[in-house]
Backbone as a printed PyTorch tensor [residue, N CA C, xyz], in Angstrom:
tensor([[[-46.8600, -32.8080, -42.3000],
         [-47.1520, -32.0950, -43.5200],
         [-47.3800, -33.1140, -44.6250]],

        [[-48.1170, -32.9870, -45.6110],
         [-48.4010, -33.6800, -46.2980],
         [-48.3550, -33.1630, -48.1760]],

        [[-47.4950, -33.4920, -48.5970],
         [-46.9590, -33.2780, -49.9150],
         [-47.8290, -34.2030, -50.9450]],

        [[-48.2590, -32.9890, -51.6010],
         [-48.8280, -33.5000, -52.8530],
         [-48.6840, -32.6630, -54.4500]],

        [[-48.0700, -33.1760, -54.9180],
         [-47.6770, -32.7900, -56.8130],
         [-48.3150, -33.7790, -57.4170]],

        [[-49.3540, -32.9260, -58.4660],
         [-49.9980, -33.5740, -59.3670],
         [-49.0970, -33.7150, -60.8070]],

        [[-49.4690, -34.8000, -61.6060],
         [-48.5690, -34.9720, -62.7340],
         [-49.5010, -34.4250, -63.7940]],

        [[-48.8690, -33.4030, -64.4040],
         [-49.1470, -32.3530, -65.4230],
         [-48.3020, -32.0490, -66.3400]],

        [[-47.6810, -30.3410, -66.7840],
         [-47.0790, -30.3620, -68.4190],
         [-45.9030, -30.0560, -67.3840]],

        [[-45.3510, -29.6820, -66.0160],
         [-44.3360, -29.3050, -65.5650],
         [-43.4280, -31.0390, -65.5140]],

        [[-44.0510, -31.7020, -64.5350],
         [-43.4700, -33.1560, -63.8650],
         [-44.7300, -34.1670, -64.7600]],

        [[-43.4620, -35.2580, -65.0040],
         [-44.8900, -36.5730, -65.2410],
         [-45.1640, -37.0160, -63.8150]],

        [[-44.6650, -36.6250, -62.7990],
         [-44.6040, -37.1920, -61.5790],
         [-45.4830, -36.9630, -60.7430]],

        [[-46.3420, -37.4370, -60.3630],
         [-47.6750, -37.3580, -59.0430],
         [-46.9290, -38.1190, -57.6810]],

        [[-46.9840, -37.0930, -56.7290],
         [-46.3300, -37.3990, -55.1740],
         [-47.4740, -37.3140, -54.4900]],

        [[-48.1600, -37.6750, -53.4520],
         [-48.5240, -38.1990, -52.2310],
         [-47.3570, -38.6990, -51.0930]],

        [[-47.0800, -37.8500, -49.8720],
         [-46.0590, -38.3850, -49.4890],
         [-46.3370, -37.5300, -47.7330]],

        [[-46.2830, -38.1160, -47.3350],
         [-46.2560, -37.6870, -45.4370],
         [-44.6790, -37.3130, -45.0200]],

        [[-44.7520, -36.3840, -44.3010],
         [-43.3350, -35.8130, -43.5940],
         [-43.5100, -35.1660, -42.3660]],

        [[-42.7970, -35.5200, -41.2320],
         [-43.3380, -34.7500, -40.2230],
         [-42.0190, -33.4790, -40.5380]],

        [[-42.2320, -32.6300, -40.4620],
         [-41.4620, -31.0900, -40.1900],
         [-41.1470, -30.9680, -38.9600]],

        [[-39.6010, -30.5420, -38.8990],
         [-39.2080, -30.1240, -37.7320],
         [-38.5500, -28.9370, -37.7530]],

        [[-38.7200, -27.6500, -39.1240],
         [-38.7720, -26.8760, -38.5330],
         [-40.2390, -25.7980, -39.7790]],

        [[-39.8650, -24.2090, -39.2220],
         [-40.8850, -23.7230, -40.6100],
         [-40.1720, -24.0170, -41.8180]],

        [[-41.8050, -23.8140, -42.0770],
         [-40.8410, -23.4370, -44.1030],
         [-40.4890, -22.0250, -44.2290]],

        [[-39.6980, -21.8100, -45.2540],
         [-38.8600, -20.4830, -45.6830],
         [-39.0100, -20.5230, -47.1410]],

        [[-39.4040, -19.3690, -47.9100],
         [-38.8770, -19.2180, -49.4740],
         [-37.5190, -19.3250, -49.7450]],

        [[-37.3320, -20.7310, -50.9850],
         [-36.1290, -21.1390, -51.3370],
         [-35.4530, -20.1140, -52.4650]],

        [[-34.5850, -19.9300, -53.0250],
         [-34.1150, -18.8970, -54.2340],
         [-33.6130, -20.1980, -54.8640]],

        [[-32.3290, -21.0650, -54.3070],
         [-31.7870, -21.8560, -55.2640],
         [-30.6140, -22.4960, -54.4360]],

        [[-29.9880, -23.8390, -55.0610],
         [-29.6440, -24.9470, -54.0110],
         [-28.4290, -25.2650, -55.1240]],

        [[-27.9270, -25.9520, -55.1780],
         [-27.0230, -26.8090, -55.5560],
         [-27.4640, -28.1160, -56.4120]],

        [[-27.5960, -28.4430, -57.3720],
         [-28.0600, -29.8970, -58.3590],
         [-27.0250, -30.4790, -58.9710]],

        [[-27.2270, -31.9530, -59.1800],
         [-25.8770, -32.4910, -59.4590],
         [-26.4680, -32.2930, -61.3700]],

        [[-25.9510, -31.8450, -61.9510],
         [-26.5570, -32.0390, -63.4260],
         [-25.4790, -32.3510, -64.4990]],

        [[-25.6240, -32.9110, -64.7240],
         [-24.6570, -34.2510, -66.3750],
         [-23.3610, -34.2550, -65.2650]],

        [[-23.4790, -34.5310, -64.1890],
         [-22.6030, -35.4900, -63.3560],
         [-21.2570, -34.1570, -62.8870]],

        [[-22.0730, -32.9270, -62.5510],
         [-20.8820, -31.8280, -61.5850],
         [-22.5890, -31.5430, -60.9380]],

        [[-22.1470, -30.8850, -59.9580],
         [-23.0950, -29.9070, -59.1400],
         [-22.6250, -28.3950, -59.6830]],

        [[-24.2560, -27.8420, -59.5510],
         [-24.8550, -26.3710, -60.2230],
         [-25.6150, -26.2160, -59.3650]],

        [[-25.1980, -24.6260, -59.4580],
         [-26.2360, -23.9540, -58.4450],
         [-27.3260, -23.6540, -59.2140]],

        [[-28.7900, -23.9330, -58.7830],
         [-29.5150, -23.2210, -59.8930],
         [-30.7200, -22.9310, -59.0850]],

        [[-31.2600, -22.1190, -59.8030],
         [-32.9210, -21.5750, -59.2140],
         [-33.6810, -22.3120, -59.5310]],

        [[-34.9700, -22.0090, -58.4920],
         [-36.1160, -22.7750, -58.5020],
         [-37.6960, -21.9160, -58.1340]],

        [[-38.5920, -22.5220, -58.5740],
         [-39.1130, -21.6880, -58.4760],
         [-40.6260, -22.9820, -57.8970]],

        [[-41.3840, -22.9460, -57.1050],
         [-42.7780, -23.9140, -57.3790],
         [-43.8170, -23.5260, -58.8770]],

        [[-44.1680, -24.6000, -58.8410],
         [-45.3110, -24.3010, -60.1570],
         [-46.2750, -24.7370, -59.9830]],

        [[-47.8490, -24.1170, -59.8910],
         [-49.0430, -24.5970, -59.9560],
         [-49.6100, -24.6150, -61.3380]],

        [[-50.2900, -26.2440, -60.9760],
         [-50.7660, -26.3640, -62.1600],
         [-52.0770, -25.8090, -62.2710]],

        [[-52.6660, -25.6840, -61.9580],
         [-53.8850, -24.7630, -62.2190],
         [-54.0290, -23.3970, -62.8100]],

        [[-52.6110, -22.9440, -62.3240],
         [-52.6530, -21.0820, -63.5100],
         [-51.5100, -21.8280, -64.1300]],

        [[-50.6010, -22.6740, -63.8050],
         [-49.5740, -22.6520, -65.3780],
         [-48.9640, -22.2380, -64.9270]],

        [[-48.1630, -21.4260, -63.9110],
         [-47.5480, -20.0440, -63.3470],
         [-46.5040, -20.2140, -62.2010]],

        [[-45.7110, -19.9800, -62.2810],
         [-44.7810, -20.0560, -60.6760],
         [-45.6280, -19.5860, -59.7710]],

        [[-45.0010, -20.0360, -58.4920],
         [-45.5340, -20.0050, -57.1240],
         [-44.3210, -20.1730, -56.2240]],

        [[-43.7930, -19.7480, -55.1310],
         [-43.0090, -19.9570, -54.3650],
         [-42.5230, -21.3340, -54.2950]],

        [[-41.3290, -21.5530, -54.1140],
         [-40.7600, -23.0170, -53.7320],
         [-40.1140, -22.6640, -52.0700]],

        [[-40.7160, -23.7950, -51.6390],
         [-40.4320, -23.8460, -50.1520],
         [-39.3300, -24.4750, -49.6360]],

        [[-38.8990, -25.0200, -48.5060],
         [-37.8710, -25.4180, -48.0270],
         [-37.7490, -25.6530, -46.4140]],

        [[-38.0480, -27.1140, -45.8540],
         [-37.9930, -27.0790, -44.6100],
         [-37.1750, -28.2020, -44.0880]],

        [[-37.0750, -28.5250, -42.8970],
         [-36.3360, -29.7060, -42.5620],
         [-37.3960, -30.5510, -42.0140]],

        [[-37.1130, -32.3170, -42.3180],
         [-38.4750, -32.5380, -42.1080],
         [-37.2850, -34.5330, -41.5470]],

        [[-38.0240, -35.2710, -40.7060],
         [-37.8260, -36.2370, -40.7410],
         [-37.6420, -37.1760, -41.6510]],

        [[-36.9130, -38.0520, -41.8140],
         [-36.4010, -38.9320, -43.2220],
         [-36.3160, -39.8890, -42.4270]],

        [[-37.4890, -41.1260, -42.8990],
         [-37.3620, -42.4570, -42.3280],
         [-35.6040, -42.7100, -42.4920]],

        [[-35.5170, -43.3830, -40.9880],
         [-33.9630, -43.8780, -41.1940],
         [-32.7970, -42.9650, -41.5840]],

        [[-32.9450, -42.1870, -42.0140],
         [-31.8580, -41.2270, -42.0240],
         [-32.1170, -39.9260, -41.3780]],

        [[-32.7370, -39.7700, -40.3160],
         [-32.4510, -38.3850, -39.7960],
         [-33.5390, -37.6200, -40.1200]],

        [[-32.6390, -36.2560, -39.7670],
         [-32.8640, -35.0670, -40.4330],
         [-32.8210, -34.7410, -41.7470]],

        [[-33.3140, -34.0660, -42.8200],
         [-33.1130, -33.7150, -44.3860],
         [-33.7710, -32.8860, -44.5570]],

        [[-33.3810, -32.1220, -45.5420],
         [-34.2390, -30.5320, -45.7610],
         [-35.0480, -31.2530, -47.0060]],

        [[-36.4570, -30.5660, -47.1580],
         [-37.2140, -30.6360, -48.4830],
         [-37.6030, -29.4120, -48.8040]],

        [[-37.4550, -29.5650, -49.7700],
         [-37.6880, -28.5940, -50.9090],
         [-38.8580, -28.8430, -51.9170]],

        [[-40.0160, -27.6000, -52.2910],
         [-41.5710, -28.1810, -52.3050],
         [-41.6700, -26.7540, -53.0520]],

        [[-42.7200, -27.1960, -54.1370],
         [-43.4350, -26.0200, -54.9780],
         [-44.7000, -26.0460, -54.3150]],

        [[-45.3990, -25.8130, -55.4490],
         [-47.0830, -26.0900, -55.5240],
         [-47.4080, -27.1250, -56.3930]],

        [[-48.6450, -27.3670, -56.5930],
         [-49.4720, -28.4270, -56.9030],
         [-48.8440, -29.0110, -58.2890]],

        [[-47.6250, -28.1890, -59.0420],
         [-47.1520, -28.9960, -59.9460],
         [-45.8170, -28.6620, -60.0780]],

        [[-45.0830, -29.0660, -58.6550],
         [-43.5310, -29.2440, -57.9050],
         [-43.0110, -28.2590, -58.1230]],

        [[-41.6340, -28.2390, -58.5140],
         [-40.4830, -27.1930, -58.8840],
         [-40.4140, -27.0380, -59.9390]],

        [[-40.3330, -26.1460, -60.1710],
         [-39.1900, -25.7840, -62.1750],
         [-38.0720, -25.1090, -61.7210]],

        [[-37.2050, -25.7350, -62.1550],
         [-35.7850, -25.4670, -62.0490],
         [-34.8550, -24.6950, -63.5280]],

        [[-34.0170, -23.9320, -63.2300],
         [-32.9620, -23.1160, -64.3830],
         [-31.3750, -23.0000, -63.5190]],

        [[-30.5790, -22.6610, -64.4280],
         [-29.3750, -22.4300, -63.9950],
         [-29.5590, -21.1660, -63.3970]],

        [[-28.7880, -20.7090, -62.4590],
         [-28.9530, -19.5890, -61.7600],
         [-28.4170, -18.5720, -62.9370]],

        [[-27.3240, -18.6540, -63.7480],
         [-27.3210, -16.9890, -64.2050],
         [-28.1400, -17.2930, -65.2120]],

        [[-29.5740, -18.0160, -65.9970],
         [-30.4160, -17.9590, -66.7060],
         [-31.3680, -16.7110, -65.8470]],

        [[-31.3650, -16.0090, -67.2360],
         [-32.1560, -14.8910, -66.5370],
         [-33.9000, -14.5670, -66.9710]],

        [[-34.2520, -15.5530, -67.9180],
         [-35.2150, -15.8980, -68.7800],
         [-36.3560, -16.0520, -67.9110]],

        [[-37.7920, -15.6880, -68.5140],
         [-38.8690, -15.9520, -67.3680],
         [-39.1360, -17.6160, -67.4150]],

        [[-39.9860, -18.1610, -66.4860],
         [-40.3800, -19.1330, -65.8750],
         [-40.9670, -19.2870, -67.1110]],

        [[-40.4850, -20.4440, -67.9380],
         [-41.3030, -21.0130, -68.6850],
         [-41.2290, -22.9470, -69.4840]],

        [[-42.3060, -23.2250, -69.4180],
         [-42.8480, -24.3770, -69.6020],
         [-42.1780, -24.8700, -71.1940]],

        [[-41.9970, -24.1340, -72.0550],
         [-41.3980, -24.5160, -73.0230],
         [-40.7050, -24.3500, -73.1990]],

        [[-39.4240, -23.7010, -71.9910],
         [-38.1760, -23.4410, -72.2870],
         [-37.3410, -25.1060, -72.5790]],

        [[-36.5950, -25.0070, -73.1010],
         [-35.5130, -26.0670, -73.4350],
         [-34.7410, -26.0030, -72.3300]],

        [[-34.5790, -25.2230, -71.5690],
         [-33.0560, -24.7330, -70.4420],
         [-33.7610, -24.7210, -69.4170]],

        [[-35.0300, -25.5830, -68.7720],
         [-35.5350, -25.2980, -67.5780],
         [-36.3150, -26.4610, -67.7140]],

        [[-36.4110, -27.0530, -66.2800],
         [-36.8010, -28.4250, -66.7050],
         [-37.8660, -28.7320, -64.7290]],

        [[-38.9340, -29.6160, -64.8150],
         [-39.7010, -29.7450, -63.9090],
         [-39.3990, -31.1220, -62.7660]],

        [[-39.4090, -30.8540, -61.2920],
         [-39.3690, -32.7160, -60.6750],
         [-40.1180, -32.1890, -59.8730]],

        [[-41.1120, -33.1030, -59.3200],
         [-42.1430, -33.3770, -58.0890],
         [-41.6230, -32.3790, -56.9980]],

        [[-39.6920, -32.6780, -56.2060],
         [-39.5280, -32.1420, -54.8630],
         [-38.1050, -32.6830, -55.1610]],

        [[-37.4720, -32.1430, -54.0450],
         [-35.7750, -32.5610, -53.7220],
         [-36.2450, -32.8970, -52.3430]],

        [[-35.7160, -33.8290, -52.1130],
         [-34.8220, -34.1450, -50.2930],
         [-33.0570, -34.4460, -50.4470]],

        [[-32.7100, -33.2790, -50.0500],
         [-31.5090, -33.2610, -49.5800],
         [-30.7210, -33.2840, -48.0040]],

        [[-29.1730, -33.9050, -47.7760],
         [-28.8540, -33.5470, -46.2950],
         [-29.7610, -32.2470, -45.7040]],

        [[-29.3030, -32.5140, -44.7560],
         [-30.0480, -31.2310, -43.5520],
         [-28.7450, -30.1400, -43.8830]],

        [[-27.6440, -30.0840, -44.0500],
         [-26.7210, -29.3920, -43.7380],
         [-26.6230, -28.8020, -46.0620]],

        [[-26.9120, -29.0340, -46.8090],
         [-26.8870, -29.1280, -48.2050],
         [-27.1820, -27.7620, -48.5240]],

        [[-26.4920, -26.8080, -49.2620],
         [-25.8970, -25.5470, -49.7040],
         [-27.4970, -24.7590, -50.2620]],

        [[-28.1690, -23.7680, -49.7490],
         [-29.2910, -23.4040, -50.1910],
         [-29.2270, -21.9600, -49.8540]],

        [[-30.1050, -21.2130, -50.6310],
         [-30.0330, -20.0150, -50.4960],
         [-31.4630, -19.4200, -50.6220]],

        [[-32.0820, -19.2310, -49.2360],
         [-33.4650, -18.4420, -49.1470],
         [-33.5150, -17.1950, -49.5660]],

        [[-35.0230, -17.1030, -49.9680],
         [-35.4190, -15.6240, -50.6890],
         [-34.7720, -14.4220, -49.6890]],

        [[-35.3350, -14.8800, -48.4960],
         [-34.5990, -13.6770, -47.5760],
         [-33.0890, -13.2750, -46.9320]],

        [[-32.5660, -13.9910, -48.0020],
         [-31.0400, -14.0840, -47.4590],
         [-30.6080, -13.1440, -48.9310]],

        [[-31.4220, -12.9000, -50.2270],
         [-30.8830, -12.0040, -51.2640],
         [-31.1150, -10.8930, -51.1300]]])
């Protein structure tokens, strides 16, 4: 699989990045983030940059040079936007309380909660 986030108004970050997958992807709801130094559960959502707009954020397990197994976690063409989970506010680009990164790679075994598990 081949991961690509363009750097736009979500991420300054542009990824190009190869992964082989070892298993499907699944719609993510929200994971665990370490933020100002505790872990938070928070939602996520993908964002394309082309409408401006959320898009599903994905989630698969994929090979990690040298370390194994690791789950990734993947928007669209302009990564994740992330919020605290009880933020109940829409997906937005100028929120102050919601903030954009390229992708997560976390352990294979790391606390996540798919769309189809709510």
């Amino acid at each position: 699989m081949f991961l690509e986030v363009e750097e736009g108004e979500n991420t300054r970050t542009s990824v190009g990045t190869i992964y082989k997958d070892v298993s499907s992807p699944r719609p993510a709801f929200c994971v665990q983030y370490e933020l100002g130094g505790e872990k938070k559960t928070v939602q996520l959502t993908g964002w394309d940059n082309e409408t401006q707009s959320p898009c599903p954020a994905w989630a698969c397990q994929v090979e990690e040079s040298g370390d194994g197994v690791a789950l990734l976690i993947y928007g669209g063409s302009g990564g994740l936007r992330i919020k605290e989970l009880d933020d109940d506010s829409e997906w937005d680009l100028d929120s102050s309380r919601q903030w954009g990164v390229s992708h997560l790679v976390y352990p294979k075994n790391a606390f996540i909660v798919y769309q189809d598990e709510i």
